[in-house]
Structure formats: C-alpha cells, structure tokens
C-alpha beads as a LAMMPS data file, in Angstrom:
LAMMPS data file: protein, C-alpha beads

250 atoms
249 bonds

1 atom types
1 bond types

-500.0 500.0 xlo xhi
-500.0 500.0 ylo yhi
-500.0 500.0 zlo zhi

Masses

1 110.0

Atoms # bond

1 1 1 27.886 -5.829 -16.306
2 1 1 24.153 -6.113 -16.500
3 1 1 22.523 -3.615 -13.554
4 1 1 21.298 -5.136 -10.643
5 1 1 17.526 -5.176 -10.527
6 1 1 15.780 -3.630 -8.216
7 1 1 13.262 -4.969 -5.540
8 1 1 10.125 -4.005 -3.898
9 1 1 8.529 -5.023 -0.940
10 1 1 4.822 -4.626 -1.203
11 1 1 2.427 -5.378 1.804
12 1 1 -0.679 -6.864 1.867
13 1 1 0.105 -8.192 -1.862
14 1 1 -1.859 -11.600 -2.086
15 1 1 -4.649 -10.023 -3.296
16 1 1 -6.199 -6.841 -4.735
17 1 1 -4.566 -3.720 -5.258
18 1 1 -1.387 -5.145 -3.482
19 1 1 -1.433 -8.299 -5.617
20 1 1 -1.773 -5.984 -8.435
21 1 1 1.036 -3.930 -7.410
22 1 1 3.310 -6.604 -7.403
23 1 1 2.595 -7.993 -10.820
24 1 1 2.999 -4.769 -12.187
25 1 1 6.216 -4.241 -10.595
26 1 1 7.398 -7.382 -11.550
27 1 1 6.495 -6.535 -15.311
28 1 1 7.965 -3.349 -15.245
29 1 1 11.310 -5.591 -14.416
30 1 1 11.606 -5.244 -10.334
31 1 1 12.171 -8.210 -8.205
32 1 1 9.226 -8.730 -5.270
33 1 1 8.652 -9.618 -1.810
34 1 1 4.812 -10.350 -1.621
35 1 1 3.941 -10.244 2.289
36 1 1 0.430 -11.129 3.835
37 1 1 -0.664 -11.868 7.383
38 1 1 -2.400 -15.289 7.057
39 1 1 -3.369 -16.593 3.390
40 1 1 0.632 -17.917 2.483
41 1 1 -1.297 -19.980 -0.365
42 1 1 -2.767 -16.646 -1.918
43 1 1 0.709 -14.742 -2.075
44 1 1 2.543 -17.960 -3.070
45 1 1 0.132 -17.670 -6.282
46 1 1 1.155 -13.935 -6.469
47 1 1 4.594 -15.224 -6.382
48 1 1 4.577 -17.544 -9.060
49 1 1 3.029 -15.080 -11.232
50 1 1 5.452 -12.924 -10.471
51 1 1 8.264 -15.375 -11.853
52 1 1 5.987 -16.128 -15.000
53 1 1 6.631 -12.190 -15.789
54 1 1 11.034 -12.907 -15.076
55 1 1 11.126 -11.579 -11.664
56 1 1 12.318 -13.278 -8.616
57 1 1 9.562 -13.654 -6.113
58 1 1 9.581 -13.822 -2.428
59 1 1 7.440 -14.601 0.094
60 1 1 7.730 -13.089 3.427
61 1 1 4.728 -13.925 5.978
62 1 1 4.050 -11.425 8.527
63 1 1 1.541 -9.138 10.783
64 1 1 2.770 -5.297 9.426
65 1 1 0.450 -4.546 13.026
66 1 1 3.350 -6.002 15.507
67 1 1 6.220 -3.485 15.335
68 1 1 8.710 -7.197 15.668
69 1 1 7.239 -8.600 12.575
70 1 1 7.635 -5.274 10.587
71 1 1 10.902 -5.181 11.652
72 1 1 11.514 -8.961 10.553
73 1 1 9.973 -9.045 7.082
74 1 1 12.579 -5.821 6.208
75 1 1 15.170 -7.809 8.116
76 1 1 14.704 -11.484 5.707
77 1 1 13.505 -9.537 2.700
78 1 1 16.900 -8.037 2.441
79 1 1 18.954 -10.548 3.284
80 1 1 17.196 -12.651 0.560
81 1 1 17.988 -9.956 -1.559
82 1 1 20.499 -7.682 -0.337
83 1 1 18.468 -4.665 -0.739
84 1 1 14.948 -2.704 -0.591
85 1 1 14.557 -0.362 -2.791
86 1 1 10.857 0.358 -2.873
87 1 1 8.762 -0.112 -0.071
88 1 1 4.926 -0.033 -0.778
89 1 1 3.047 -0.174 2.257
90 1 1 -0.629 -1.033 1.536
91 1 1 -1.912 -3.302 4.034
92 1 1 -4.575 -2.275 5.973
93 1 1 -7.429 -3.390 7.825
94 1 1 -11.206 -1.243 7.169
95 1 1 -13.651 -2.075 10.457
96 1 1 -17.099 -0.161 10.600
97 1 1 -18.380 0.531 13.913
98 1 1 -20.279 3.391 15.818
99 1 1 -17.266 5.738 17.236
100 1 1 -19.080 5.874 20.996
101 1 1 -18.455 1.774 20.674
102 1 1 -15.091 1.602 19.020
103 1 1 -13.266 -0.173 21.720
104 1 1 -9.519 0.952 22.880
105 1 1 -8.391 -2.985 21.553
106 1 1 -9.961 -1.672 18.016
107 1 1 -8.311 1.551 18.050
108 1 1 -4.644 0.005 19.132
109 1 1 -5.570 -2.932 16.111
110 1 1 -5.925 -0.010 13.663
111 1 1 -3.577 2.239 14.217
112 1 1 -1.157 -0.406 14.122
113 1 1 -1.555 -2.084 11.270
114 1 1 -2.798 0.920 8.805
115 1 1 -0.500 3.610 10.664
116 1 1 2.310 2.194 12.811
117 1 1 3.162 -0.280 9.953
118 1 1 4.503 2.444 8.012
119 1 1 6.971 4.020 10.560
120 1 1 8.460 0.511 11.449
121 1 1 8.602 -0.532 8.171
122 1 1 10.438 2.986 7.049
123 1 1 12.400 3.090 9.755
124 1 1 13.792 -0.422 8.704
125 1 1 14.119 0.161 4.849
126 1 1 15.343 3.677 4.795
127 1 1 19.389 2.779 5.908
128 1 1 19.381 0.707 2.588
129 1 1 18.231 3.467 0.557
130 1 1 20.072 6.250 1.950
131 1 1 23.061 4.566 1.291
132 1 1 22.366 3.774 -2.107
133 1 1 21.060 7.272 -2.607
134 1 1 17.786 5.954 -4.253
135 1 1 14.812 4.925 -2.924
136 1 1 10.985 4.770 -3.093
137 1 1 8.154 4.919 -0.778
138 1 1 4.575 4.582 -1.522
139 1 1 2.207 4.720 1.632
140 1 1 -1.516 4.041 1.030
141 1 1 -4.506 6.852 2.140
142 1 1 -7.431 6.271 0.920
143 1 1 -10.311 8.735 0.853
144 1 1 -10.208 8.386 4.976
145 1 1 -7.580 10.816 5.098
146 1 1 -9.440 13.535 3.325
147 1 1 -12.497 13.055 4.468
148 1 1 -14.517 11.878 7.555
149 1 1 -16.162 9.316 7.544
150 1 1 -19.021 8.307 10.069
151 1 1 -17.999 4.957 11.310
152 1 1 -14.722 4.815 9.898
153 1 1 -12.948 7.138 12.780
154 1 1 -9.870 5.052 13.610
155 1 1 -9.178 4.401 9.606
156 1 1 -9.494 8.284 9.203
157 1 1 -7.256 9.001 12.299
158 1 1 -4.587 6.600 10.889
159 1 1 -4.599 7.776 7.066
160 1 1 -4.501 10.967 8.131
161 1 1 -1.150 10.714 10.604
162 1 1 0.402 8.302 7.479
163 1 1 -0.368 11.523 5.107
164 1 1 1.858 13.779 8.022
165 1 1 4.355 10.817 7.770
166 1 1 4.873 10.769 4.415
167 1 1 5.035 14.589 4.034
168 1 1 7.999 14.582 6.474
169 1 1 9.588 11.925 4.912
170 1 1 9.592 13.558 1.427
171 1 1 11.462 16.918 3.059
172 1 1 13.650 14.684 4.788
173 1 1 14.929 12.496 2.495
174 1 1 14.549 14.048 -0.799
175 1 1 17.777 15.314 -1.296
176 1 1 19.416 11.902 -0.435
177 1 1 17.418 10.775 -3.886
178 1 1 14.337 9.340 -2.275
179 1 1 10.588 10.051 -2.583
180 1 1 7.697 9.236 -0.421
181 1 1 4.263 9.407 -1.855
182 1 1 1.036 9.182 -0.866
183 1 1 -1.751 7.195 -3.354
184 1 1 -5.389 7.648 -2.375
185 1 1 -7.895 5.431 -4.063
186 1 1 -11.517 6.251 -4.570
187 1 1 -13.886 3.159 -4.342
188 1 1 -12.791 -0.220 -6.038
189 1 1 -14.480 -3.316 -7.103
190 1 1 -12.681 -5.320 -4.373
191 1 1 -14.205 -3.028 -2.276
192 1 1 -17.780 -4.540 -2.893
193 1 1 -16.969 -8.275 -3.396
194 1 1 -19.905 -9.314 -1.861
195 1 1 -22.430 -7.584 -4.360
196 1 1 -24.728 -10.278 -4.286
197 1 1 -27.563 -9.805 -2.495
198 1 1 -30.212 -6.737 -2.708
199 1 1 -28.501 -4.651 0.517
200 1 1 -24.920 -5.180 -1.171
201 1 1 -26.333 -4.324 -4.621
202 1 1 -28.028 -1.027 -3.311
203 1 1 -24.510 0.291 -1.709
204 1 1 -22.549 -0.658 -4.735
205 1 1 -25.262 1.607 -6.577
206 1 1 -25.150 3.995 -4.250
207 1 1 -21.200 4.372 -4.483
208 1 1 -21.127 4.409 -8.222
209 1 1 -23.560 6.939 -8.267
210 1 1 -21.192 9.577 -6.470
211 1 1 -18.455 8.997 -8.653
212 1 1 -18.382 10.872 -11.725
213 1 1 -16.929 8.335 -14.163
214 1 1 -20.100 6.600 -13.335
215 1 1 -17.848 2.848 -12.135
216 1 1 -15.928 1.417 -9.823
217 1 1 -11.727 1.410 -10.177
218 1 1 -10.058 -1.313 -10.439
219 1 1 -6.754 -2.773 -8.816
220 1 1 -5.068 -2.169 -11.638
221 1 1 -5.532 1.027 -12.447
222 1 1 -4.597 2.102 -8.686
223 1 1 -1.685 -0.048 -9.103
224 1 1 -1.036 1.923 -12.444
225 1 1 0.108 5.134 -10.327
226 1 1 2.123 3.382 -7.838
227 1 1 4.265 2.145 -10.942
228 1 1 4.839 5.628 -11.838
229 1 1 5.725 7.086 -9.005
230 1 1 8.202 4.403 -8.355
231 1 1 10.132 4.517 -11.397
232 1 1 12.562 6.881 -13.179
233 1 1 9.874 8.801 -14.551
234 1 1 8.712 9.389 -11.251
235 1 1 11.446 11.292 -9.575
236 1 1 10.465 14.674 -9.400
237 1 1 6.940 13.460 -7.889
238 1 1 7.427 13.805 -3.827
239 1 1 5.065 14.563 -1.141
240 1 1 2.188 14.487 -2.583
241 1 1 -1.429 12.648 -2.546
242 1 1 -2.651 10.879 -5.664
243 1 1 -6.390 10.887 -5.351
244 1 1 -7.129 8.451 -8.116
245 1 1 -11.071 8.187 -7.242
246 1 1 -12.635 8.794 -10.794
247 1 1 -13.431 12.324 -9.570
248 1 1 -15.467 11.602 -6.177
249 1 1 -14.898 14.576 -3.964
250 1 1 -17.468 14.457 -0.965

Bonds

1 1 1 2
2 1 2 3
3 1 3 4
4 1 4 5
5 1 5 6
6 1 6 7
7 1 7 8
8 1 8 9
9 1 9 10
10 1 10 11
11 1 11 12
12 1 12 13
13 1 13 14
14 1 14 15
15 1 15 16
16 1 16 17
17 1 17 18
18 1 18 19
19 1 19 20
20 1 20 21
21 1 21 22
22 1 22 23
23 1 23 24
24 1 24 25
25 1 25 26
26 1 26 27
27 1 27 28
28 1 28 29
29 1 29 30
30 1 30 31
31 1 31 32
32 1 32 33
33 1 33 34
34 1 34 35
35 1 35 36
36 1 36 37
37 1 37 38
38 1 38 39
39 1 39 40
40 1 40 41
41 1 41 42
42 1 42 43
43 1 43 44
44 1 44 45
45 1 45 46
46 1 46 47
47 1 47 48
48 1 48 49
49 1 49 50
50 1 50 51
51 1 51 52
52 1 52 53
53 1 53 54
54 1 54 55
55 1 55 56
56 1 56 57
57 1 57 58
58 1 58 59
59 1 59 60
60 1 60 61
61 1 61 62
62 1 62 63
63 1 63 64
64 1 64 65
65 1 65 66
66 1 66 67
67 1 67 68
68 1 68 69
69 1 69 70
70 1 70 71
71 1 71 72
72 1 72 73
73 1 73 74
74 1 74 75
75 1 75 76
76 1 76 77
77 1 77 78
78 1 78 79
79 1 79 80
80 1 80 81
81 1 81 82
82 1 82 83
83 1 83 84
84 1 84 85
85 1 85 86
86 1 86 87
87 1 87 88
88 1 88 89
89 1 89 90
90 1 90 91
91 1 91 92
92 1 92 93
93 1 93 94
94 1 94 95
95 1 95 96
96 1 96 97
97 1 97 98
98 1 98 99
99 1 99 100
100 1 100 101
101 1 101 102
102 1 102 103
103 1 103 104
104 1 104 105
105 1 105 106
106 1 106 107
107 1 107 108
108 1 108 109
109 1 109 110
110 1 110 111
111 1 111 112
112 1 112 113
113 1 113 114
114 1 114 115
115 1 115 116
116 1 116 117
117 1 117 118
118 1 118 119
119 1 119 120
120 1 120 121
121 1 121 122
122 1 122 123
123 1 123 124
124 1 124 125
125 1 125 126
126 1 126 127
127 1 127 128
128 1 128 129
129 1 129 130
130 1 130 131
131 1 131 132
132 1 132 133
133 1 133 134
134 1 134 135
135 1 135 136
136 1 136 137
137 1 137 138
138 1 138 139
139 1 139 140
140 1 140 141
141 1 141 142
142 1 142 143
143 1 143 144
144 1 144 145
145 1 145 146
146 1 146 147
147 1 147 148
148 1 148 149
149 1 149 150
150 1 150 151
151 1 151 152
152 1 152 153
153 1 153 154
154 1 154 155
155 1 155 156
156 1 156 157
157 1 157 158
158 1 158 159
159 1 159 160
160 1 160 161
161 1 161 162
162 1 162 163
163 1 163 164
164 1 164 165
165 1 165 166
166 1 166 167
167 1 167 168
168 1 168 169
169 1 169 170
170 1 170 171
171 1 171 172
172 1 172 173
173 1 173 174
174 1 174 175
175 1 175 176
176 1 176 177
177 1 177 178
178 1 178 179
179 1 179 180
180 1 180 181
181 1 181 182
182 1 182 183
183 1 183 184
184 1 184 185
185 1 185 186
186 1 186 187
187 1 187 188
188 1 188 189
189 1 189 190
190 1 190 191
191 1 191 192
192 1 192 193
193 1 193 194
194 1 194 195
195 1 195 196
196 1 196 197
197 1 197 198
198 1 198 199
199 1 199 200
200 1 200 201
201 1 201 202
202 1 202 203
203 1 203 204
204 1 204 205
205 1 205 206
206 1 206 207
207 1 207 208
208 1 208 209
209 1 209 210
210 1 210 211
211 1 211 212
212 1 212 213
213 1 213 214
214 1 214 215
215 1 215 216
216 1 216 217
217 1 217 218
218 1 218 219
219 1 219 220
220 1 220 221
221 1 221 222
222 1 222 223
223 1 223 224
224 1 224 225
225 1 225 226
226 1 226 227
227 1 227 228
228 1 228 229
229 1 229 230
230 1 230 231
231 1 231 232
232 1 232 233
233 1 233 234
234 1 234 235
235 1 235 236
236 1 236 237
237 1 237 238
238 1 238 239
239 1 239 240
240 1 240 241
241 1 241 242
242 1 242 243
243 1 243 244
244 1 244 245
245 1 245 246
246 1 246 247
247 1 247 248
248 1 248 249
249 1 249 250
C-alpha cells in the first residue's frame, strides 16, 4: 500500500515567500492547504499550481489574527484531509510607525496576527501530530526578533515571544518525533515591490548595501530552508533560528 502523503498547512501562502512555500512543498510531494485573509483569487492560483506539480490543493480562507478563525482553518483543513502534518506559520502583517504613536488597537492587531497566530494554530495542530508521532513546525522571525528596530516595536515584540514559543515547543515535543523551527529571513525582493520611484529606489539601495552578498533574497530561496527542515533530512534540526539574510548582521 502506497504511503499516505503528507500535508502542510502554510499561512499567508497566496503570495511571496508563503506562495513559494507551498509550491515547493507540493513539489517535494506534500499535499497543501494555502490560507490567506482576503485575496481567495490569489491562493486559488497558488492552488492550481499546486495540482499542476500532483498535489492536492486546498484552500482555506481565514484571519490567523482572530483566535476562532485559527482555530477553524486547523479544524476544515483536517477534516478535508484527515491530518496536519506540517504547520508553517508565516503570515504576518509589517506596520511602521513612531513607538510614542503606536496605538493599543495596533499593538492588539500585531501581536495577534504575527504572534498569537502561532499558539492557536499549534495548539490546534499539535493533537494530530502527537498521535502520529511526527510532526513539523516552522514559525517565521524575521530579523525583528534579533534586532530592534526603530519603528518596527510591536513586529520586534511579537518575533521575539514566537522565537520563546518555538524554543519551548522544540523541548516539549521533541521526543514525541516533532520539531519546531524558527526561519529568519534577511531582506527580500517582495519586500521592496514598490521600487519605482527615486525614494523607493534609494531604500532598496540602501538595504542591498548592508548585505554582504551585495542582493536581495528571494522567496524561493527562503522557502528553500523551510523544505529542509520539514523533511526527513531535517529531523535532527530543532529549536533553532535560520537566519538566511545573505550575511546582514546589524
């Protein structure tokens, strides 16, 4: 009998990194649940790749931020599928803003969707795994949990409690043949989208000129170490950060 294959949920996987996640997933032969707050008609076209590579693909529409919803896109991902075995939380939302004018609706909005997502969503897919004894969980840092940065204090705040999450969650479940991993990415080309006009074009420059390599990342190559440290290969990798930033350290 041919092994069952296994699935990943992936948030925030219409686009970017998270889109790239999922494709790569799907090639490396897992089944997907693409989830997104809004843009259905961007993660249906995730979805559909998804299938071209001989996964099954499926959409689950959801705001990771409301603790219900988190708790619902576990709930009809797995019984679509019957299981979660990898559990990629990447969404996040990035607002800039003076700390002294950060409101408290800000704060709550951030630490919701790039910290609180991550419990709920655990706390819903872990059962599965523990009783399989196998599992797989891949939060998402960025350089805001190893560094300050000015205007960025609720994003740093939240990576850094999802970095004490996922630390715990690597002693506690390790021995019951599950991981949980941290993946930090430096500066992407997603990140600067909007590189069209002289501002944009000067903060792109000024980016790439911190970062050794000399260029952006791409999606894919952050998506490149989530693949590892979800597969076989990856086993003996638990609690730990993967800075994958081309060398930028300050």
């Amino acid at each position: 009998m041919a092994q069952q294959r296994r699935v990943a949920l992936i948030t925030g996987s219409g686009r970017n990194i998270g889109r790239a996640i999922a494709l790569g997933l799907a090639e490396d032969g897992f089944d997907v649940v693409i989830n997104g707050s809004s843009d259905r008609a961007a993660c249906e076209a995730v979805a559909r790749e998804a299938r071209a590579l001989g996964a099954t693909a499926l959409v689950v529409m959801g705001d990771v931020g409301s603790r219900e919803d988190s708790a619902r896109i576990a709930r009809e991902a797995m019984a679509a599928t019957g299981r979660v075995d990898v559990l990629v939380n990447n969404a996040a939302i990035r607002p800039h803003g003076p700390f002294l004018e950060t409101t408290e609706e800000t704060w709550r909005r951030v630490l919701a969707v790039d910290m609180e997502a991550a419990i709920w969503l655990a706390q819903a897919c872990l059962p599965g795994m523990v009783a399989q004894g196998w599992g797989r969980i891949v939060n998402f840092a960025g350089m805001n949990a190893i560094q300050g940065h000015s205007g960025h204090a609720p994003i740093s705040v939240a990576k850094h409690a999802v970095w004490g999450l996922t630390k715990s969650l690597a002693k506690e479940f390790g021995a019951q043949g599950i991981t949980a991993n941290v993946v930090s990415p430096g500066p992407t080309g997603e990140d600067t989208e909007d590189a069209t006009n002289a501002v944009a074009m000067q903060r792109r420059q000024a980016i790439v000129a911190r970062i050794p390599t000399g260029r952006l990342g791409t999606p894919v190559e952050i998506a490149s170490v989530a693949r590892t440290l979800v597969s076989d290969a990856g086993a003996f990798i638990n609690g730990q950060m993967l800075q994958v930033n081309g060398g930028t350290q300050t």
